[in-house]
N, C-alpha and C positions, 0 to 999 in steps of 0.2 A: 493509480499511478500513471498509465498513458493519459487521465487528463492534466496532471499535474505537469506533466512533462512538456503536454501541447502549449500549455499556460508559458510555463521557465522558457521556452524556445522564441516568444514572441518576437524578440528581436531579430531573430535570424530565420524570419519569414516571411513571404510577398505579404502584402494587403491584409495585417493580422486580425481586422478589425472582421473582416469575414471568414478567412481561413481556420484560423486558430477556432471560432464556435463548432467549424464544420467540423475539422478533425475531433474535437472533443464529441461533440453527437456521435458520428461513425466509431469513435473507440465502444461507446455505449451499445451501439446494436451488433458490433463486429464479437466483443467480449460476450455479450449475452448468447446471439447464437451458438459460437464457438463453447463456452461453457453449459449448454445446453445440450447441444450434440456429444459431450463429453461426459457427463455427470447423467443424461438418461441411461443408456447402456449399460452402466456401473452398477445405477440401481436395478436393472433386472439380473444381474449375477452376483447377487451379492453374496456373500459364504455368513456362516452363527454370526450375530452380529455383538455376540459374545465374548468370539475369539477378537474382532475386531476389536472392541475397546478393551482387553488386556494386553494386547501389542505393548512390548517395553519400551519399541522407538515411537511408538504414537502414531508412525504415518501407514493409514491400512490402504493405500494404494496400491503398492505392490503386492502386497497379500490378496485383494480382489484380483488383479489382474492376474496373476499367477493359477487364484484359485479357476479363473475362468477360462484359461487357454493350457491351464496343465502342464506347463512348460516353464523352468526358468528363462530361459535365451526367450520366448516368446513372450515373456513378462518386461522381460531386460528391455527389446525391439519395442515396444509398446510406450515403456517411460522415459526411451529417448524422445521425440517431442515437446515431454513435460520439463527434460532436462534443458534442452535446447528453449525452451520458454523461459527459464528461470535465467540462464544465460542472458537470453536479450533483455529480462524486466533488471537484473543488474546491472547491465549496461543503460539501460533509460533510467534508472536511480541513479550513479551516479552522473549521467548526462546534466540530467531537471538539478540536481542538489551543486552541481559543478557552478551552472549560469545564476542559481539562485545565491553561492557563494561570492560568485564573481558580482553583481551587482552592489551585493551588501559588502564587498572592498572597493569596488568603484565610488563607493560615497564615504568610503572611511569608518562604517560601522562597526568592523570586528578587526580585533586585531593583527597586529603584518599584514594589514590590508596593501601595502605598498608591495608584495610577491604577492596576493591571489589576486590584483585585481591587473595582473600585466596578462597579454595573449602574446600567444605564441604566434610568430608573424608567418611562420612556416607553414604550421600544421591551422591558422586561422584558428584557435581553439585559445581555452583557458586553461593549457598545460598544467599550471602550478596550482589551482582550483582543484582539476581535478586529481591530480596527486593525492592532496589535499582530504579530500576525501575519499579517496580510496585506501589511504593510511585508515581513517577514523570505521571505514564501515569493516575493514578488517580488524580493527581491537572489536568491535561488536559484537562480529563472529565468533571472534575468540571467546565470547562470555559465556557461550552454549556449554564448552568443553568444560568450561567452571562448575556452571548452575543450567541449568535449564529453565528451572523455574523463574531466575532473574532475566536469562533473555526472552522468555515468554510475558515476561513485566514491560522489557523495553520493548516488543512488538507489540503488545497490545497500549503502550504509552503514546506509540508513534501512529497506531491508529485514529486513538481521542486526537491527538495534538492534529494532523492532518485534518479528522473530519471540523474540529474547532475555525482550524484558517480557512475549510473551504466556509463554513458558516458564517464569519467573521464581515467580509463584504455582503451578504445577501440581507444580514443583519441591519447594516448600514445604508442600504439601499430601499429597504423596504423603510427605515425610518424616516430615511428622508423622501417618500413618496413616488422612489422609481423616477426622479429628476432627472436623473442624470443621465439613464439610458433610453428616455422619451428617443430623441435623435438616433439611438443605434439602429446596427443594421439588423438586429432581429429583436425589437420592441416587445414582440407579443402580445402588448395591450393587455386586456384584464387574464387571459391564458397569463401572462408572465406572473401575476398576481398569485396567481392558484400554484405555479408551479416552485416560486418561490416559497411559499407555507408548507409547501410536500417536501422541499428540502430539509426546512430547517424542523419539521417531526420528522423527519428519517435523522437527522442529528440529533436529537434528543434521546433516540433509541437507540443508535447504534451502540454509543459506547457501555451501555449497561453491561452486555455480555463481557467485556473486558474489564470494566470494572471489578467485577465479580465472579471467577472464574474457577468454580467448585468440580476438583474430579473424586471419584471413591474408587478404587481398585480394592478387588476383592483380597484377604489378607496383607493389604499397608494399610498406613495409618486413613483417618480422612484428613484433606489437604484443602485448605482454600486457600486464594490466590488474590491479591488486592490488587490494580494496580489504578490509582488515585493520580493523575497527573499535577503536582511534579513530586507528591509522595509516593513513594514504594512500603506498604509493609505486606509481610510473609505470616501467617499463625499457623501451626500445625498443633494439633488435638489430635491426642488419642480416643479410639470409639470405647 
């Protein structure tokens, strides 16, 4: 998401032709450490990893942390952070998904394109964009309280569908022989070659695990999980 966001922002920033690559790399090594520093410690406290996958909410974060500082309020202090991170990555969702809205009404693509493609002359923003989508990603939410299993369809759809458009230009790029970004400002020459084929098999792989999304808890039934973009189907079998 922070490259997707560096991407949608192009307009509304100096010299994108260099900027916008650079913030996309530093999201990459800034995410990796930080989730590195994060996820080592975790794994040397980790409690039965047992008890972890029978958790009925799914999330054994607070259960690690808890079970490692013995404290709720010390569990609590710990997942403010992660809270405060989810905070700003929904605010850079719908930031990137507001300009990406606003564009596709600037050309008359989607409909009432004539209200999401006006800015707010005040606040310089796509007021009614991002409304917009703030309505849409709160019915989404709302899906959880329904089904679980259907909003776990629609996040791992919106992953395929993402990793697909990042693959989509690299696709095009490489058929037409890297023409076109001979000229840019970071070419890479035959490195660009190699790096663009390590993309597009990390997209080939990625979405497998979404596609196929098998859990077994001990006494329920066993449960697989499809989610086929732009199919959805559910099977549930008894053992």
């Amino acid at each position: 998401m922070p490259q997707l966001t560096c991407v949608r922002m192009c307009e509304e920033v100096d010299q994108p032709a260099t900027q916008v690559p650079r913030a996309m790399v530093m999201t990459i090594v800034m995410n990796t450490l930080g989730g590195l520093l994060f996820l080592i410690p975790l794994v040397f406290v980790l409690p039965d990893q047992a008890e972890l996958a029978a958790l009925a909410s799914g999330q054994p974060v607070p259960v690690i942390l808890k079970s490692a500082v013995g404290s709720s309020g010390g569990a609590f202090g710990l997942l403010v952070p992660l809270l405060v991170l989810g905070i700003l990555c929904g605010t850079a969702c719908t930031t990137a998904s507001s300009r990406a809205t606003w564009a596709f009404a600037r050309d008359g693509a989607i409909p009432g394109s004539k209200w999401w493609k006006q800015v707010n002359e005040k606040l310089d923003v796509p007021f009614n964009a991002m409304m917009l989508l703030m309505v849409v990603e709160i019915l989404l939410g709302l899906i959880y309280f329904g089904s679980a299993a259907a909003f776990n369809a629609f996040s791992g759809i919106g992953v395929i569908c993402l990793t697909m458009s990042y693959a989509t230009p690299i696709v095009v790029s490489v058929l037409d022989s890297r023409k076109k970004v001979v000229h840019g400002s970071f070419h890479l020459g035959a490195l660009g070659w190699f790096c663009n084929f390590v993309a597009l098999g990390m997209t080939l792989l990625l979405p497998f695990p979404f596609l196929i999304l098998t859990s077994i808890q001990h006494g329920a039934p066993w449960q697989s999980r499809y989610s086929v973009c732009p199919h959805i189907s559910q099977s549930r079998h008894p053992r």
